[in-house]
C-alpha positions in Angstrom: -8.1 -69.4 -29.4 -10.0 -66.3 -28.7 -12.8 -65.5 -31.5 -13.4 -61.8 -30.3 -12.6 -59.2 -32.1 -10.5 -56.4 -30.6 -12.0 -52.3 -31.0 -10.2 -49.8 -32.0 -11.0 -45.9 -31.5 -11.6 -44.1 -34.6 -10.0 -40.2 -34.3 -13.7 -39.3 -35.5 -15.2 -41.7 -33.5 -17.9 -40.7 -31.0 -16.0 -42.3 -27.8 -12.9 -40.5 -29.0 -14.2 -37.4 -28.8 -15.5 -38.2 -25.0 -12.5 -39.1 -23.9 -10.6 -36.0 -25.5 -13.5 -33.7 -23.6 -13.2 -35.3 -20.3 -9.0 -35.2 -21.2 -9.3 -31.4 -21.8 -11.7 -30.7 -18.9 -9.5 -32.6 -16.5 -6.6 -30.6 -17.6 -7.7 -27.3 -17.2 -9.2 -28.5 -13.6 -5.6 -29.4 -12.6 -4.7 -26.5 -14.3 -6.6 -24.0 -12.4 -6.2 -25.8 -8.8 -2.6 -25.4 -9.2 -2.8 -21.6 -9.7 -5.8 -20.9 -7.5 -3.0 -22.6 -4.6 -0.2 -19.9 -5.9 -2.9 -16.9 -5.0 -3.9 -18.4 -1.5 -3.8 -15.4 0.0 -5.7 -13.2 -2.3 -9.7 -13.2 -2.2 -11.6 -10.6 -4.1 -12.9 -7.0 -1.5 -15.1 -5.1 -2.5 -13.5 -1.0 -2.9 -15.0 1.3 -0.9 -16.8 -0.3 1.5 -16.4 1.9 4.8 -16.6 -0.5 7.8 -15.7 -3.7 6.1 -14.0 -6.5 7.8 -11.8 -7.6 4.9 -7.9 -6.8 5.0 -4.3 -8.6 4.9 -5.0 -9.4 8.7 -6.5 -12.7 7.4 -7.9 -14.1 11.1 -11.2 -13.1 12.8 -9.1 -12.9 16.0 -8.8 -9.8 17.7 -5.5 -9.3 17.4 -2.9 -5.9 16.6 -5.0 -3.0 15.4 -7.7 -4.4 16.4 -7.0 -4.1 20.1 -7.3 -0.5 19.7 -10.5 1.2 20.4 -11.1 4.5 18.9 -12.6 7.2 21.1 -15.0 8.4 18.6 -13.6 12.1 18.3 -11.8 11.9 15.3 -13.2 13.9 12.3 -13.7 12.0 9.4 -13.9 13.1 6.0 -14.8 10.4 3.9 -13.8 9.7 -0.3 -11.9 12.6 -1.2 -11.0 13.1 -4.3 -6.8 13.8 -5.3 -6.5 12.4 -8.6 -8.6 11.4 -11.6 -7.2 9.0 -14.7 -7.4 9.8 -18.3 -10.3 7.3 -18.2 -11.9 8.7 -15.5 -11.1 6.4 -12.9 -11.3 9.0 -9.6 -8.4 8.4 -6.6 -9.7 8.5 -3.3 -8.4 8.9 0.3 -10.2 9.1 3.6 -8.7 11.8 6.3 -8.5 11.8 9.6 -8.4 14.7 11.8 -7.4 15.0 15.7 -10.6 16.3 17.5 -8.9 19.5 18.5 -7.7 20.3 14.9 -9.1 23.3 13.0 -12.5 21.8 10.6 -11.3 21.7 6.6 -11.9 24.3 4.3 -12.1 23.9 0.9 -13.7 25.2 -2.5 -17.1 24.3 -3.8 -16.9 21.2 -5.4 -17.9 22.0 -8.5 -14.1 23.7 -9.6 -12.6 20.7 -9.3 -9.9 20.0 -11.6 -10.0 16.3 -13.8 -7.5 14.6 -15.4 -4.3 16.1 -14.6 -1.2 16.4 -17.1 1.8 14.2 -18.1 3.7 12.7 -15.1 7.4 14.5 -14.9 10.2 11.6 -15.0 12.8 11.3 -12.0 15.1 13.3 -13.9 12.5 16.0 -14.4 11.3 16.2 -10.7 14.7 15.8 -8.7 12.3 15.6 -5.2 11.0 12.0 -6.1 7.5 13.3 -7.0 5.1 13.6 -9.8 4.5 16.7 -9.5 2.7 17.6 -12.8 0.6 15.2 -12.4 -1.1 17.1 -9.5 -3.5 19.9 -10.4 -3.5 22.2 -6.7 -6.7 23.3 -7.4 -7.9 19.9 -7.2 -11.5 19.6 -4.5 -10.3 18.9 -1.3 -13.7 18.0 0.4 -16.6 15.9 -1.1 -19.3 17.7 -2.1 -21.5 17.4 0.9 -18.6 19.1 3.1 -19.7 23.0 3.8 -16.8 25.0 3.7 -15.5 27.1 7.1 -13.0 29.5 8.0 -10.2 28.0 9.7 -8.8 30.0 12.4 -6.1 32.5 11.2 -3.7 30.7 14.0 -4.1 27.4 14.1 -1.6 25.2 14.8 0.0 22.9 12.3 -0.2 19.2 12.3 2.0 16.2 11.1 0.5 14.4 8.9 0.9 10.6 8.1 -0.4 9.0 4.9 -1.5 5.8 5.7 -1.5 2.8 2.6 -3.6 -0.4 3.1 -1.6 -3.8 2.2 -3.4 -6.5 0.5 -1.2 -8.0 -2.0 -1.4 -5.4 -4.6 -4.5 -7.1 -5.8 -6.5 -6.1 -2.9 -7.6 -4.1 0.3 -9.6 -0.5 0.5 -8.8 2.2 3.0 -11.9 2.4 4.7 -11.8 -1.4 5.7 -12.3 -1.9 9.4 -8.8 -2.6 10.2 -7.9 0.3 8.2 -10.0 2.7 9.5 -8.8 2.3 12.8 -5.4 2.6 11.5 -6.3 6.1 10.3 -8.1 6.9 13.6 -5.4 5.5 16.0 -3.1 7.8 14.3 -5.1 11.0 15.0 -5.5 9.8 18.6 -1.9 10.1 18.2 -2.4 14.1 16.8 -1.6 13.3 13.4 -3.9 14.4 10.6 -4.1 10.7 9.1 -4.7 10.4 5.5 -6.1 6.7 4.6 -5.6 6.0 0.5 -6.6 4.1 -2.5 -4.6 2.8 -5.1 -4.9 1.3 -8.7 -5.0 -2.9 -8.2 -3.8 -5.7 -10.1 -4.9 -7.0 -12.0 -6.6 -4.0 -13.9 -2.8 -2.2 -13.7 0.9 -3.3 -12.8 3.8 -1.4 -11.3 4.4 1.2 -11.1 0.8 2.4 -11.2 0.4 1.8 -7.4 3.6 4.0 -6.2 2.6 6.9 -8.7 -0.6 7.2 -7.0 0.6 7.1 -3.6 2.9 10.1 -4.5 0.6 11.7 -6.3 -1.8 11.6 -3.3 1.6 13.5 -1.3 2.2 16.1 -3.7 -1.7 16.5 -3.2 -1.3 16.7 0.5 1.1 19.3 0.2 -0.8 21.4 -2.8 -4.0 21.1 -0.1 -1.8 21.3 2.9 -3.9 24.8 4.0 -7.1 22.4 3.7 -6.4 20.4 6.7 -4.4 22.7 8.3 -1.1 20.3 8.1 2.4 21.3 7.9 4.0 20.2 4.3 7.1 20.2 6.1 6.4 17.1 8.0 4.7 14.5 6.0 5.5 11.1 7.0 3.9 7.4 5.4 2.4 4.1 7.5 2.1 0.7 5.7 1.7 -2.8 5.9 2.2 -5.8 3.7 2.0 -4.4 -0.2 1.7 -0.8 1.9 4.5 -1.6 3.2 6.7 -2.0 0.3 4.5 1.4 -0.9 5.4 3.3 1.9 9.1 2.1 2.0 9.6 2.7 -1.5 7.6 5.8 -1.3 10.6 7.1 0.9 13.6 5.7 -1.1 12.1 7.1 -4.4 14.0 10.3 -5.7 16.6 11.9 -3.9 17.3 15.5 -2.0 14.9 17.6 0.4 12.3 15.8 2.2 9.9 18.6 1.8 9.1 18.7 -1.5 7.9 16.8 -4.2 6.2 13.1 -3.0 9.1 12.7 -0.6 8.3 12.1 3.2 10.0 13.0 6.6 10.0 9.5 7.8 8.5 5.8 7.6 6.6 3.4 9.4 6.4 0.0 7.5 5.1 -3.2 8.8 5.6 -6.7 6.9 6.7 -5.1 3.9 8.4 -6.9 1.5 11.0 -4.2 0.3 13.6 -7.1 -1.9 10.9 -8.4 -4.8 14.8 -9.8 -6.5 14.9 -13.7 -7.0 17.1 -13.4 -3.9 15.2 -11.4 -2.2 11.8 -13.5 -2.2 12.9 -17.3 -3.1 16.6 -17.6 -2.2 15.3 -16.3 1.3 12.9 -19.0 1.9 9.6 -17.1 0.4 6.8 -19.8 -0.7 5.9 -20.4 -4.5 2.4 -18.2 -3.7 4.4 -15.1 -2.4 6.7 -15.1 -5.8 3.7 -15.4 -7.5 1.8 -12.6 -6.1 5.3 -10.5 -7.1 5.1 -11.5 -10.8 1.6 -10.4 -10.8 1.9 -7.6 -9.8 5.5 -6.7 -11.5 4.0 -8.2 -15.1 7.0 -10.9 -15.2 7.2 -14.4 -16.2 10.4 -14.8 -13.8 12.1 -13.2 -11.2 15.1 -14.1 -12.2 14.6 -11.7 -15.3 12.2 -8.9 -14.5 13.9 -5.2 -15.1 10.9 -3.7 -13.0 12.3 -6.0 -9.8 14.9 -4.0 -8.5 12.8 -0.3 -9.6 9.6 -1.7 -6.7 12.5 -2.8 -4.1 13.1 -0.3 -1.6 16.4 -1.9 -0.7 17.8 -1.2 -4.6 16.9 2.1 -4.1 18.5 3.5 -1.3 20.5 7.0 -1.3 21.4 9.3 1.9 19.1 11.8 1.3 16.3 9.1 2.5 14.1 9.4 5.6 14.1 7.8 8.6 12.6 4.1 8.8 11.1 1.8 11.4 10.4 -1.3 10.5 8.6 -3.7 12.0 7.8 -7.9 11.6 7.3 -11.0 13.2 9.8 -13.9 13.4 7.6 -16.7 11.8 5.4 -14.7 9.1 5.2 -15.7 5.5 7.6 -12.6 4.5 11.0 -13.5 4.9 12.3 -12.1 8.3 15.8 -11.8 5.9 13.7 -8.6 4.5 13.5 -7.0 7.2 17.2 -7.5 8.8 18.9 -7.0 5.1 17.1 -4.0 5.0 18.0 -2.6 8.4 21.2 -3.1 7.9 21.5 -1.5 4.1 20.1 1.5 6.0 22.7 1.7 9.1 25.3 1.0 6.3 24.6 4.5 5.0 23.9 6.3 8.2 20.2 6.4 7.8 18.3 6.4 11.2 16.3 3.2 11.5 14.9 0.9 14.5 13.8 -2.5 13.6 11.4 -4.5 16.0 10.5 -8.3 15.5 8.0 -10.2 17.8 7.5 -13.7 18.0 4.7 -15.8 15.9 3.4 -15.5 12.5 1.0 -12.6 12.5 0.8 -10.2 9.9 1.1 -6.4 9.1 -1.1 -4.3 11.3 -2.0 -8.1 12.5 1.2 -6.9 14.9 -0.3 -3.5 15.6 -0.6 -4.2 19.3 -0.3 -1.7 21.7 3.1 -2.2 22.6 3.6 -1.9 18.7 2.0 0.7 18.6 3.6 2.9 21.1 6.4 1.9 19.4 5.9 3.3 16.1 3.9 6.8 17.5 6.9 7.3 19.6 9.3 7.4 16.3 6.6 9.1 14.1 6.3 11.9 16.6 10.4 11.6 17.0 10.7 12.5 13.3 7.6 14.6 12.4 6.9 16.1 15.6 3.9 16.5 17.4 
């Protein structure tokens, strides 16, 4: 017969209170590795930093854009200002000007305009734009930028706004890839214009799409600036600025030169379905429907009213622009996105062209130069040259 006595652990006791610590720490371990594996794709880039290397095109492989080399000639106007928040947050954009395009004028900087006023709902501004949210007197150069006379007939340009992807949560315009995005397309003769946005997690949506029409409407009030013609504005993305620029054409309804509306659409990658269906019944990974509820501020998919307002697909009408769309066949976005979405826009007689390559690269990953003739051929087919 055994004479030794059997321990017990006390709630108060000393070893119960290790184990509950390294119980609680291991938790929160597990905890944290499971959703650090739903945001693989995000990592943190610092805004603002002209030349950077970070962007969605996550491989140091010279691939897409970055077969591209600039010729130099561009003019490049750096940080411009076309919105401020309440709080004083200030909304940038780079431009970028063909060579041969008159310089920009502008006031001094010091009448710039600050926060703006109220944005106007959809049923206020029937162009799709927040109009009121724009002040036109807003500085159109950075402070540093002398002011010329622009020749009395110069010749207007197209003009292309150009949104950076990066999951919503990430990504600056003046990247490296980025840059030569907005510098390919005024090799093109476009007068590119390269923009910020608000960023999960600091905001949700739809903060990102009311800056990016607020940055058209500015275009158009500062249209005299850069010497563009506000009758042929068109939008570039990839990735999250793809579904920007997508959605940026299917918001609001009626003329395509007014308001934040554009005259056509050039979207790479972009996920334009954020529905249940749309993402997870397609085949869309755990870490992709993730990066949607972040940045639509749902705990499901399969209950999130903001899901179908951030789809392009949901909200298509006639009166849209023409759209090209481009993707590869093995890429983490559902190629379903991109063939759905073709075909809800042949269903209602608006002009598209959808191009898949083979493999698994990314956005302006696929920004080769075949691609790339590609989508300069319809830009300048819809916008002129």
């Amino acid at each position: 017969m055994s004479t030794g006595r059997r321990r017990t652990i006390g709630l108060g006791s000393r070893r119960f209170r290790l184990l509950l610590v390294t119980y609680v720490v291991g938790m929160a371990s597990a905890v944290a590795l499971l959703l650090s594996g739903f945001h693989w794709d995000l990592r943190p880039v610092t805004p603002a930093q002209a030349g950077g290397t970070a962007s969605e095109v996550d491989t140091t492989a010279v691939v897409g854009i970055r077969t591209f080399d600039a010729p130099g000639d561009a003019v490049v106007v750096e940080d411009v200002v076309y919105a401020t928040e309440p709080d004083g947050t200030q909304l940038t954009l780079d431009v970028c000007s063909p060579a041969d395009v008159a310089a920009p004028t502008a006031q001094p900087a010091d009448t710039a305009a600050t926060t703006a006023p109220p944005a106007a709902t959809p049923e206020e501004d029937a162009g799709g734009g927040l109009g009121s949210t724009i002040d036109p007197t807003a500085t159109a150069l950075p402070s540093d930028t002398t002011p010329t006379e622009a020749p009395a007939a110069a010749a207007l340009r197209p003009a292309v706004l150009s949104v950076h992807g990066g999951s919503w949560a990430r990504g600056d315009k003046a990247n490296s890839d980025w840059r030569n995005v907005c510098e390919w397309l005024a090799s093109e003769g476009f007068v590119a214009y390269s923009v910020n946005y608000r960023l999960v997690p600091a905001v949700a949506f739809p903060a990102a799409i009311d800056d990016i029409g607020r940055a058209v409407e500015w275009m158009r009030a500062n249209a005299d600036t850069y010497n563009i013609d506000p009758d042929r504005i068109g939008a570039f993305g990839g990735s999250a600025g793809g579904n920007l620029a997508t959605l940026l054409g299917t918001r609001g309804r009626g003329p395509l030169t007014e308001g934040s509306r554009v005259a056509a659409v050039a979207e790479l990658s972009g996920p334009v379905d954020l529905s249940y269906d749309g993402l997870v019944v397609s085949g869309g990974s755990s870490g992709l429907e993730q990066i949607a509820l972040d940045y639509l501020d749902c705990s499901s998919l399969l209950d999130c009213p903001s899901a179908p307002k951030a789809s392009a697909v949901t909200s298509l009408d006639r009166t849209d622009p023409p759209v090209f769309i481009g993707t590869s066949t093995e890429e983490f976005i559902p190629l379903s996105q991109s063939t759905d979405f073709a075909d809800a826009l042949s269903e209602l007689g608006i002009t598209n062209q959808l191009v898949t390559v083979p493999g698994s690269l990314h956005s302006i990953g696929i920004l080769d130069e075949a691609m790339r003739v590609q989508v300069a051929d319809f830009l300048h087919l819809h916008l002129g040259t």
